[in-house]
Backbone as ProteinMPNN parsed JSONL, in Angstrom:
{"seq_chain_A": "XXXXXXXXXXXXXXXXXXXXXXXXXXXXXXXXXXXXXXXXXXXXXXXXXXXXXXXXXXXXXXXXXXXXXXXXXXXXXXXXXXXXXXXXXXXXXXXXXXXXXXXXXXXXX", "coords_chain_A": {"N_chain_A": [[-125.426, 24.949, 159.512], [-122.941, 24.77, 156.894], [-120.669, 27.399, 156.084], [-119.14, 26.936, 153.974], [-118.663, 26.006, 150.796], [-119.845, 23.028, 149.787], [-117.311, 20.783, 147.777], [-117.358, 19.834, 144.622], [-117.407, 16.723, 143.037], [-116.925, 16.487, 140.58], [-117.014, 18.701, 137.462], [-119.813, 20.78, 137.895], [-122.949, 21.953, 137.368], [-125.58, 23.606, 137.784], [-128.916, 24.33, 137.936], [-131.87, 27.201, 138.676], [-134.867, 27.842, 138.759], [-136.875, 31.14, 138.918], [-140.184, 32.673, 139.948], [-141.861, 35.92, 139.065], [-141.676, 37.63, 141.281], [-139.325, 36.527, 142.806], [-138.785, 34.239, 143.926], [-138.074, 31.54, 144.555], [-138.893, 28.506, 142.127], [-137.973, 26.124, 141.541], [-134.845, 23.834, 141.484], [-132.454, 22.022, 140.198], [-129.828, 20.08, 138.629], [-127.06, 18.483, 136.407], [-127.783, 15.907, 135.02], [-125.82, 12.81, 134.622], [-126.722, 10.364, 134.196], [-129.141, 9.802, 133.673], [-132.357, 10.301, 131.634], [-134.326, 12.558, 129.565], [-137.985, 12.496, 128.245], [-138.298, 15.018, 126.907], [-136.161, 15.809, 126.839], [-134.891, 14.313, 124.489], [-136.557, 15.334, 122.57], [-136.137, 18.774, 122.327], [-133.18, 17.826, 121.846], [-133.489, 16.473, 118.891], [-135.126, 18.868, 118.111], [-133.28, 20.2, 117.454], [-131.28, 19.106, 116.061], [-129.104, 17.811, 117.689], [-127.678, 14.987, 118.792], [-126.284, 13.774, 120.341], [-125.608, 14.824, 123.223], [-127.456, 13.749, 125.07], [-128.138, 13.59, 127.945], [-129.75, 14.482, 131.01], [-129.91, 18.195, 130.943], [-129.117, 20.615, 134.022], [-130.372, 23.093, 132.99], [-133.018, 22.224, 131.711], [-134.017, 20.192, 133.34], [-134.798, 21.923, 135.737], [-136.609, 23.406, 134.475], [-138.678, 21.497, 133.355], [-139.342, 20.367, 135.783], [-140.603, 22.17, 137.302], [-142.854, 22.541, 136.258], [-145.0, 23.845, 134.943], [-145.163, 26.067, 135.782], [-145.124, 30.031, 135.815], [-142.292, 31.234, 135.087], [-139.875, 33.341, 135.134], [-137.191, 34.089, 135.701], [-134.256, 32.258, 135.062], [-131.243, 30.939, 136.554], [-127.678, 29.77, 136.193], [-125.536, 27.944, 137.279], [-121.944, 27.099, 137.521], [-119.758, 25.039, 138.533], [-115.83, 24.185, 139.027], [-114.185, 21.252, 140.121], [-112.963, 22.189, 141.965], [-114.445, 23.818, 143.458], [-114.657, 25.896, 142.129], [-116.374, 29.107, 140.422], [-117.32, 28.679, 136.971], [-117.727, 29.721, 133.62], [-121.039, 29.629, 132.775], [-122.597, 29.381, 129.951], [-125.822, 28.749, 128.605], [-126.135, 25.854, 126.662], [-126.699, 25.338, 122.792], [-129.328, 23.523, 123.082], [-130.229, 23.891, 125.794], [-130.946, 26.481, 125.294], [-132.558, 26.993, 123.229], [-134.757, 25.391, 125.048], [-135.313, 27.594, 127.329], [-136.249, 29.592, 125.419], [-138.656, 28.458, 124.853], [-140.346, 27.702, 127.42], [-140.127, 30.356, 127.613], [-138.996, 32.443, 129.106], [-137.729, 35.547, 130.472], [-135.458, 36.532, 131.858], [-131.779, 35.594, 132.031], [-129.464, 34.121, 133.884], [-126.312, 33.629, 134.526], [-122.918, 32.003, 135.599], [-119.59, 32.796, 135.362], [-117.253, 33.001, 135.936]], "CA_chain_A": [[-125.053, 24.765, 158.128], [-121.479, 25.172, 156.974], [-120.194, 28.373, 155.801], [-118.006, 26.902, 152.921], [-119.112, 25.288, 149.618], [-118.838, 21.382, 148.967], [-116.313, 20.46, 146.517], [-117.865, 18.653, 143.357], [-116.579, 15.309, 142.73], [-117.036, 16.391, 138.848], [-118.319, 19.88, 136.967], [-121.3, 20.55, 138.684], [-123.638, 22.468, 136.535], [-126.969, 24.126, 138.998], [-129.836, 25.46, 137.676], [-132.822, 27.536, 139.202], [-135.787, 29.3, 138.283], [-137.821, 31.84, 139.914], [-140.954, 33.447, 139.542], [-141.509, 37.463, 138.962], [-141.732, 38.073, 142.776], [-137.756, 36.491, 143.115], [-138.887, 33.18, 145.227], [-137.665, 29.967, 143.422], [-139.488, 27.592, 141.689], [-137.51, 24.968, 141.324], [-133.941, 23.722, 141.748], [-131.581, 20.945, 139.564], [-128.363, 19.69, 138.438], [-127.454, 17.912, 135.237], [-127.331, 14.302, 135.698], [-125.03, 12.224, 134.099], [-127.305, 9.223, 133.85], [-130.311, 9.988, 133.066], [-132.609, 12.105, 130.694], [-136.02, 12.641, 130.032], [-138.496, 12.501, 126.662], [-138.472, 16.427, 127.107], [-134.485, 16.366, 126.345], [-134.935, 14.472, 123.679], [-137.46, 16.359, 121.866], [-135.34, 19.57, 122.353], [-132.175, 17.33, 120.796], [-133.911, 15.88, 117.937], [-135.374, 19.662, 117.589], [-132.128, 21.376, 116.8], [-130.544, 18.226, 115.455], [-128.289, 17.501, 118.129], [-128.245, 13.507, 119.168], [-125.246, 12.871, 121.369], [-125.694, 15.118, 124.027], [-129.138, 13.506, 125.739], [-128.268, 13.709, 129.353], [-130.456, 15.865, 131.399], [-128.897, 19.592, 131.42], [-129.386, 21.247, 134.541], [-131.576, 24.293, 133.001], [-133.619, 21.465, 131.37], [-134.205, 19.342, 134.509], [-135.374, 22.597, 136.281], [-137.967, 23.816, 133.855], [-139.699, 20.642, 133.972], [-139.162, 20.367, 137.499], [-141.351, 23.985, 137.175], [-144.715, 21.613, 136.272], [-145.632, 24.576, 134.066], [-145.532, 27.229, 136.326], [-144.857, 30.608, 134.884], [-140.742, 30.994, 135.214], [-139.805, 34.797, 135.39], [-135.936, 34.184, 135.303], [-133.446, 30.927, 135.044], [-129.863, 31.451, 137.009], [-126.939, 28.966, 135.894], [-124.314, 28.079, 138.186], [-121.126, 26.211, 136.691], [-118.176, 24.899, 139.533], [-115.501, 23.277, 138.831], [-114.312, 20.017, 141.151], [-112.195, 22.995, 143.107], [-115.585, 24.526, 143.551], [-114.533, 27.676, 141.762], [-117.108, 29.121, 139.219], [-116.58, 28.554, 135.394], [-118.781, 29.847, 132.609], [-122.228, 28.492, 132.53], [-123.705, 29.947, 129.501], [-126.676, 27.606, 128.164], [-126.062, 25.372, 125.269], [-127.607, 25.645, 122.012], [-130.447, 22.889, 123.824], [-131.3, 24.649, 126.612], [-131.196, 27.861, 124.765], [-134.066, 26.523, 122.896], [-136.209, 24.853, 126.055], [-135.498, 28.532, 128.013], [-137.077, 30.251, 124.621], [-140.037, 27.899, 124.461], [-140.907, 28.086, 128.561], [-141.372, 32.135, 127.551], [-138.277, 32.993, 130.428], [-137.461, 36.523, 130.236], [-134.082, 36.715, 132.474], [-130.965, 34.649, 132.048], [-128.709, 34.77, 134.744], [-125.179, 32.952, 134.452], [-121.505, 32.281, 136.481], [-118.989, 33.962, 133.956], [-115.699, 32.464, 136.313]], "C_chain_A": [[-123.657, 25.343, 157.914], [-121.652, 26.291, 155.88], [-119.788, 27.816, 153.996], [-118.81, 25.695, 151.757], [-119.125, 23.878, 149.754], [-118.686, 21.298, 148.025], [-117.216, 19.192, 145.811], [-117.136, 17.561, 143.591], [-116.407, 15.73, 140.969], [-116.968, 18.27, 138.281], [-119.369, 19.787, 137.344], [-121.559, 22.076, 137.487], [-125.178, 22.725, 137.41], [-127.67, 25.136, 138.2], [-131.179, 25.775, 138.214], [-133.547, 28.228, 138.76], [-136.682, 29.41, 139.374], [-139.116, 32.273, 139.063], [-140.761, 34.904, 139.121], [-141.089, 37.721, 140.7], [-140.315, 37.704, 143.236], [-137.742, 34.973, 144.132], [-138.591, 31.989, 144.192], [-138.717, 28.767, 143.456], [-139.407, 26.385, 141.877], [-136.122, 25.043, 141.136], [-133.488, 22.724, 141.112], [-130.606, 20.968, 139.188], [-128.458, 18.842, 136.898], [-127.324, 16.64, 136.091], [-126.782, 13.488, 134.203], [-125.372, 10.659, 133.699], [-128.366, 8.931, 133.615], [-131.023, 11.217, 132.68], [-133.806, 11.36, 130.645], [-136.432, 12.679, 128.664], [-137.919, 14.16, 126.404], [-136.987, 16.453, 126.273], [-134.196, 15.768, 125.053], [-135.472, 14.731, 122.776], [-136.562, 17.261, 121.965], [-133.651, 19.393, 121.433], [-132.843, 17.033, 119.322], [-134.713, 17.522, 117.058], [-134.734, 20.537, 116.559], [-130.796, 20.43, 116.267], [-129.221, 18.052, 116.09], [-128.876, 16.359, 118.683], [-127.057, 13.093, 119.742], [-124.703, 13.369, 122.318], [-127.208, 14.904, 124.765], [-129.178, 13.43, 127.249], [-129.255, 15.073, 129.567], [-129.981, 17.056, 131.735], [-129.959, 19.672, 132.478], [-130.569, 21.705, 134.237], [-133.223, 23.31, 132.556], [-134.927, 20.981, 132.358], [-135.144, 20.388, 135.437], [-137.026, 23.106, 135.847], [-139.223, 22.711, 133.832], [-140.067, 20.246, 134.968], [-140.854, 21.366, 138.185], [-142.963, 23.274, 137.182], [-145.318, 22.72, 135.958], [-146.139, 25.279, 134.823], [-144.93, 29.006, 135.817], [-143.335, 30.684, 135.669], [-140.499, 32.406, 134.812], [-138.237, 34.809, 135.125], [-135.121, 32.627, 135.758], [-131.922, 31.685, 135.972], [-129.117, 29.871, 136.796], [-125.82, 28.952, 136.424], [-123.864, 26.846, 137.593], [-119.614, 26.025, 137.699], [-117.25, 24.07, 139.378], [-114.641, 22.187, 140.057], [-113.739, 21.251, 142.582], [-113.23, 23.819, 143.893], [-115.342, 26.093, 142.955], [-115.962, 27.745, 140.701], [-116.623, 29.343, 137.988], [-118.166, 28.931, 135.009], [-119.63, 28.792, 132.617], [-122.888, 28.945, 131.384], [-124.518, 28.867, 129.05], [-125.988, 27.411, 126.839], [-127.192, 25.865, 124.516], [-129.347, 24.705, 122.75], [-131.291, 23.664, 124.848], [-131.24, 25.583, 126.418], [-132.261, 27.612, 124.095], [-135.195, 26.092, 124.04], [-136.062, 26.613, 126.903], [-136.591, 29.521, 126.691], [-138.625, 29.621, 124.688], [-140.893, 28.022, 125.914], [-140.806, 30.116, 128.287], [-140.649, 32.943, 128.72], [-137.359, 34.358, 130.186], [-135.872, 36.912, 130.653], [-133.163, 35.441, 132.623], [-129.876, 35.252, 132.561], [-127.483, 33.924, 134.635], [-123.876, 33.263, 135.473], [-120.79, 32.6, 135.018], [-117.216, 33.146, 134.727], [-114.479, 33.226, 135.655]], "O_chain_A": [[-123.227, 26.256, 158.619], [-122.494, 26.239, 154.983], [-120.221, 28.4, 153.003], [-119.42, 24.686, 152.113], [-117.96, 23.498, 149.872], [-119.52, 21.581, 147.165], [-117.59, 18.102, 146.242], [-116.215, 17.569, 144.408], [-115.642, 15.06, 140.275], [-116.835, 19.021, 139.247], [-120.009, 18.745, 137.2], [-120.75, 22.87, 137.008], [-125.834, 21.697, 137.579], [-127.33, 26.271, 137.865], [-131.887, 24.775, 138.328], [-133.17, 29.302, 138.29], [-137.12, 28.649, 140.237], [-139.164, 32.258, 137.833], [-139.617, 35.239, 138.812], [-139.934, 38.03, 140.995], [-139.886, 38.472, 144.097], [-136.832, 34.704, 144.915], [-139.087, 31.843, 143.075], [-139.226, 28.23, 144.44], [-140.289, 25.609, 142.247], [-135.75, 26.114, 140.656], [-134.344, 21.881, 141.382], [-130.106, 22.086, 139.311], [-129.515, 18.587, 136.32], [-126.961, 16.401, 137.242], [-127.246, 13.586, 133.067], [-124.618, 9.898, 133.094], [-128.663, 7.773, 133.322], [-130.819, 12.402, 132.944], [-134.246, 10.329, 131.155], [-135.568, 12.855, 127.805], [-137.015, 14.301, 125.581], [-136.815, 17.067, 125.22], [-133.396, 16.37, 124.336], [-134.884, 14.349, 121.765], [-135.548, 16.663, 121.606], [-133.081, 20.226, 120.728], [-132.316, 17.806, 118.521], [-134.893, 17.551, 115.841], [-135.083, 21.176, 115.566], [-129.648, 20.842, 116.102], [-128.217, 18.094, 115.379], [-130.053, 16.31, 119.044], [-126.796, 11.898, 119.607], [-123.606, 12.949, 122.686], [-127.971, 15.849, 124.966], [-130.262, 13.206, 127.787], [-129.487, 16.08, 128.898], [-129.56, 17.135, 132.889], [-131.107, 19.237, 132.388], [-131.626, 21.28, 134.704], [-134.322, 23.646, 132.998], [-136.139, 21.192, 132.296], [-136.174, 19.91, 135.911], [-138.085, 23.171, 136.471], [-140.386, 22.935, 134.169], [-141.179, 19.734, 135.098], [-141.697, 21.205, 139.068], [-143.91, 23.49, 137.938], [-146.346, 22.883, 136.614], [-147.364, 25.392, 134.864], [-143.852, 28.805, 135.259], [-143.243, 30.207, 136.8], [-141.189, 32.638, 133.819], [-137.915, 35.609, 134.247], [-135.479, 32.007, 136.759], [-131.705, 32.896, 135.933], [-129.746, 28.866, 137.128], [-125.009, 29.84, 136.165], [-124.546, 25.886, 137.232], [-118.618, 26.74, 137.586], [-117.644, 22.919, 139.565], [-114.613, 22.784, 141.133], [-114.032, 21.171, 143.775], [-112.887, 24.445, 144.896], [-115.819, 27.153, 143.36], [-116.518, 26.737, 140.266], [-115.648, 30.07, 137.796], [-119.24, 28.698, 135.563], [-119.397, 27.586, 132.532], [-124.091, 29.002, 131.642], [-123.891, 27.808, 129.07], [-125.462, 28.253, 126.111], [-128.19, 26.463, 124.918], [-130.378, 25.371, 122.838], [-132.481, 23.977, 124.841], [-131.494, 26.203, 127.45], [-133.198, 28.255, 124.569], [-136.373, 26.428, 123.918], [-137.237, 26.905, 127.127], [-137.614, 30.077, 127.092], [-139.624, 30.331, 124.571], [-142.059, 28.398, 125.796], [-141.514, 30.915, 128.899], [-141.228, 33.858, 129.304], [-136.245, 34.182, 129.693], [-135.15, 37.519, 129.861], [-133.563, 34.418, 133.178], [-129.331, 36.296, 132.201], [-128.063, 32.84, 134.699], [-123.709, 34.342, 136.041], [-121.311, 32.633, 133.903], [-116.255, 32.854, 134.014], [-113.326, 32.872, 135.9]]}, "name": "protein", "num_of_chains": 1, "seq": "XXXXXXXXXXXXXXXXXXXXXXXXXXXXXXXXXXXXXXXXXXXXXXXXXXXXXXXXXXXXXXXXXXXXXXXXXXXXXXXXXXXXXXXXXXXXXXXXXXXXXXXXXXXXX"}
């Protein structure tokens, strides 16, 4: 396996959650072409309607298949692969409150 990152083609946006014990749950990315009922329930919650792609933290938690989720980590690179601020939007600041996820971990760049 190589040492060195691969370079985005875009903003890459990575999110993971773990359990309590520190072993990961589940792993995703946003995607840029498709979204899920889940995302828009969460838009339509907090009255946002023209961001419906699937975020990352989103994509992960359902990913999760309702397992308990202990902490989220948000990784944010940009095409150079450096890290840039990931903090969650107002969206998935709401779906991380409603999965009940105690630790929010973020890149800060």
């Amino acid at each position: 396996m190589s040492r060195h990152r691969r370079r985005p083609k875009r903003v890459e946006v990575i999110s993971t959650t773990f359990d309590k014990r520190g072993r990961i749950i589940s792993k995703a990315q946003n995607s840029y072409t498709k979204t899920h009922t889940e995302m828009f329930r969460l838009c339509r919650s907090i009255g946002v309607f023209e961001r419906t792609f699937l975020h990352a933290e989103v994509h992960a938690i359902i990913k999760a298949r309702g397992r308990a989720i202990h902490k989220i980590s948000i990784e944010r690179y940009d095409k150079a692969g450096n890290p840039k601020l990931a903090m969650p939007c107002p969206i998935c600041q709401e779906a991380i409150r409603i999965a009940g996820i105690k630790v929010v971990e973020y890149t800060v760049g």
